[in-house]
N, C-alpha and C positions, 0 to 999 in steps of 0.2 A: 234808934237811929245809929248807925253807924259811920265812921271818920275812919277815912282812909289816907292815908300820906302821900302828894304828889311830888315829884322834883319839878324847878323850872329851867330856865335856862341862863336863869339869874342864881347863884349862888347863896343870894344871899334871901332870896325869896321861897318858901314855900306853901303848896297850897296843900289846906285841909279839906279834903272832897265828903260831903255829906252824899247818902243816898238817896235823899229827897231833894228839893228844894228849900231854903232858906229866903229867899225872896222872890217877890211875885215879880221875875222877871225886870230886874231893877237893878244899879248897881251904883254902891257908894264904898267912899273913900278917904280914910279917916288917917290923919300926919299926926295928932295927939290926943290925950287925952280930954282936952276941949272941945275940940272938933265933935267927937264919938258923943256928944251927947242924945242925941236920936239910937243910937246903939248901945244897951245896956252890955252886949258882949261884946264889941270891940272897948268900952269902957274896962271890963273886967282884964281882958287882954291887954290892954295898957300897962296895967300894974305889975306886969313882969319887965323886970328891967333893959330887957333884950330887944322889946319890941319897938321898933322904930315907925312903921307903919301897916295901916288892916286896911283891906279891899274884901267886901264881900258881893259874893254875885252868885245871881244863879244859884248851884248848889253846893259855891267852895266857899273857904277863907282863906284868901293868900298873907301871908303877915310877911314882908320885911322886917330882918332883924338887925340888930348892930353888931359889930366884929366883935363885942367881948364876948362871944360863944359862939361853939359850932351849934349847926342843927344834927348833927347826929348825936352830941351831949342833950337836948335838950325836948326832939321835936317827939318822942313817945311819950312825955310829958304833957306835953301842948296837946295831944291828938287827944287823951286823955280827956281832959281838964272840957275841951270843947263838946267831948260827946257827954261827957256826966252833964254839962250845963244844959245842953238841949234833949238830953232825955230827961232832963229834969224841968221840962217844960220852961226853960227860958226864953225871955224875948232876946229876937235878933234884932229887929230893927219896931222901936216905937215908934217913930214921926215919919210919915216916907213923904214931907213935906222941901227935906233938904237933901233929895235925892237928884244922883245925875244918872241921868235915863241915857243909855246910850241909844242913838239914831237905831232902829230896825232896818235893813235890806233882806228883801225877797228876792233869790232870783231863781228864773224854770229853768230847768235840764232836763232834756230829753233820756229817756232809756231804752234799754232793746227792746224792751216791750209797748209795740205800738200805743197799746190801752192805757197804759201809765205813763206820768210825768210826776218828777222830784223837783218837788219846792226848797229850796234851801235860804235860811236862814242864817244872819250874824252873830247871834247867839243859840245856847243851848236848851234846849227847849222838854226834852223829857231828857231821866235817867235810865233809863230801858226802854227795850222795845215794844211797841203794842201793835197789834194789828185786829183789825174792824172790818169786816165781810158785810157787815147791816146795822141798824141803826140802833135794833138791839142789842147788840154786843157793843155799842160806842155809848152806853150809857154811864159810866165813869170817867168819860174825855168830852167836856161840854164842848170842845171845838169839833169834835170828830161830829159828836151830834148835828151839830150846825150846819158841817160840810155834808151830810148827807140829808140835810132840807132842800141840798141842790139835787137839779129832777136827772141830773149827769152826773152823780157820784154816786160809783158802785162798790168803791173799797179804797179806806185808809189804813195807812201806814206811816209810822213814827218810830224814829230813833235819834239819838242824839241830836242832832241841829238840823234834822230835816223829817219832811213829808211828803209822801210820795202818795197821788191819788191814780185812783184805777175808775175810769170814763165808761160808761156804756157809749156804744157806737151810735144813738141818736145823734151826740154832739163832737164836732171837729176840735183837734186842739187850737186852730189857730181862732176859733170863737168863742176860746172860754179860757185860755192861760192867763189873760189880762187880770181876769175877773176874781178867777181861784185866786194867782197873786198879791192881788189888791185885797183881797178879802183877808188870808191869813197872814199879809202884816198888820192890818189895821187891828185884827183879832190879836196880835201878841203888843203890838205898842200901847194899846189900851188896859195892858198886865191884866188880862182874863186868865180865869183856869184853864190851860189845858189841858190834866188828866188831875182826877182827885187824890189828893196826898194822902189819904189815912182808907180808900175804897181797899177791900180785899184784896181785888186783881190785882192794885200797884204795890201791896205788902207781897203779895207773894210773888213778886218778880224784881225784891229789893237783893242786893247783893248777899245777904244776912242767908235769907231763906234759899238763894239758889246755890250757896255754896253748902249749906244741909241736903237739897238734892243731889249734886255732885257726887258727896263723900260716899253716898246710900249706893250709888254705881258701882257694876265690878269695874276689873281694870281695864279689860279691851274698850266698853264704854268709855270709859276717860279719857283714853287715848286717842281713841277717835274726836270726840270732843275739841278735846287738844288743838288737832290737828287741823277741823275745820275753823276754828277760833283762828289758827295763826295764819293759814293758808285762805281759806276758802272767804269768811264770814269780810276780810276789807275788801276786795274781789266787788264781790256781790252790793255789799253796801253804796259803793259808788258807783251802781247800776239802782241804785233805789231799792235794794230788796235786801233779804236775809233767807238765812237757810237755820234751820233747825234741827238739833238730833232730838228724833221721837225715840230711837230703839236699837236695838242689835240681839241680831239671833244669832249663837253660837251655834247652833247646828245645820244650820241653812248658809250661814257666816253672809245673814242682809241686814244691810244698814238701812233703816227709814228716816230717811228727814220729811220736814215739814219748810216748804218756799213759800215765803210771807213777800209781802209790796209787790211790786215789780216784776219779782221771780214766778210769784204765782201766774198759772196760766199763760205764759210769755213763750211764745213759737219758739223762739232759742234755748229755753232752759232743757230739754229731754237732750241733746246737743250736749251741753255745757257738764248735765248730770251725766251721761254715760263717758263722755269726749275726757273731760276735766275731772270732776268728782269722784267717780267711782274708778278711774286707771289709775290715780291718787292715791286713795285708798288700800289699792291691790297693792300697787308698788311698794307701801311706804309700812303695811302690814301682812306684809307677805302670808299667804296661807289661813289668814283669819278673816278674811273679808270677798267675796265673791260679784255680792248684787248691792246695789245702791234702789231705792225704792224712792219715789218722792213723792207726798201727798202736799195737795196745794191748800196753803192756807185759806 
């Protein structure tokens, strides 16, 4: 497992981001070392004398600290100290008996893509993205599974705090948003698995192994990368979808992405990919880049 350092917007607060999850969707909050009895690591974290107070959720650790230290004296220590404890198979939380569950909200957003609709939720729900065409590729997402018992779900898609499902036209959105809705909150307030923590397909899309893929890239690769990550990929994702680099050919100078959620098969996207993406691209890498290619996820 790897710990990554987040800033807040509190000073004096930072959060430790794990790549997985640490709790099943649950969120507790520890002022001392009394309190943290249900938490053998916020226990442990106590014992530095900086620590004022631990929140854990989802897949961070926020700790407040006290002003006799900065965190930039002290927080690569901390990041440390958290990842040896949990690769060292330590408990996070023993009792989830004195846990504050915060309230779940659902709510639908439509996308450009008639066939899809984004679920969003108040919490964080996966660490990377997944996407599910059939019910055999959703067999490491026991929800994704679930959602496609429905006889009107044709394709899931998950990233960070939301899901975005794709309808076969037997059924209308305004006869079946209630129902999706009500189903995947009920499904996350009841802290079910949504995708399994230790399944192949979610190791190899933990930040660990896709920053090994990365490095293996030449440079135009990367670049490109880059560039959809900072430009394209927030775009997209508040349309419910995601774009993917599959490839680049330096002699052709074609880019293939891969359009997962929403983007896939959406009358707007060949628009979006020629209009947006690919005059993007030209612009922004002059002379190395011609065609933009998009296969749907």
């Amino acid at each position: 497992m790897k710990i990554s350092i987040k800033e807040t917007n509190n000073p004096t607060i930072l959060k430790f981001e794990a790549d997985s999850f640490l709790t099943n969707h649950e969120s507790f909050e520890f002022n001392n070392i009394d309190e943290a009895t249900a938490s053998p690591l916020a226990q442990q974290l106590f014992y530095l004398p900086f620590v004022k107070k631990v929140y854990i959720s989802g897949n961070f650790i926020a700790i407040e600290r006290y002003n006799i230290v900065e965190w930039k004296d002290v927080q690569a220590d901390v990041a440390e100290q958290i990842e040896n404890y949990l690769n060292n198979n330590g408990v996070v939380i023993s009792d989830t008996s004195v846990s504050k569950k915060v309230p779940v909200t659902v709510y639908a957003e439509s996308t450009p893509n008639p066939s899809a609709m984004k679920f969003v939720a108040n919490k964080k729900l996966v660490t990377s993205t997944h996407d599910f065409t059939s019910i055999d590729e959703a067999k490491y997402s026991p929800l994704a599974t679930q959602l496609f018992h429905l006889p009107f779900v044709k394709g899931v898609f998950m990233d960070e705090n939301y899901i975005s499902i794709t309808k076969y036209d037997v059924a209308e959105w305004n006869d079946i948003t209630m129902e999706l809705r009500d189903f995947i909150r009920n499904y996350i307030e009841n802290g079910k698995e949504i995708v399994i923590a230790n399944a192949p397909e979610v190791i190899k899309k933990s930040s660990e192994q896709l920053d090994i893929t990365y490095e293996n890239l030449d440079d135009t690769s990367k670049e490109i990368i880059n560039i959809l990550e900072e430009y394209v990929k927030p775009a997209v994702a508040s349309d419910g979808g995601n774009i993917q680099f599959e490839s680049y050919n330096p002699e052709s100078k074609t880019v293939k992405v891969i359009l997962q959620g929403a983007c896939s098969g959406c009358p707007s996207s060949t628009f979006t990919l020629k209009s947006g993406i690919e005059n993007m691209l030209k612009e922004m890498m002059k002379g190395k880049v011609e065609l933009v290619e998009a296969i749907n996820g």
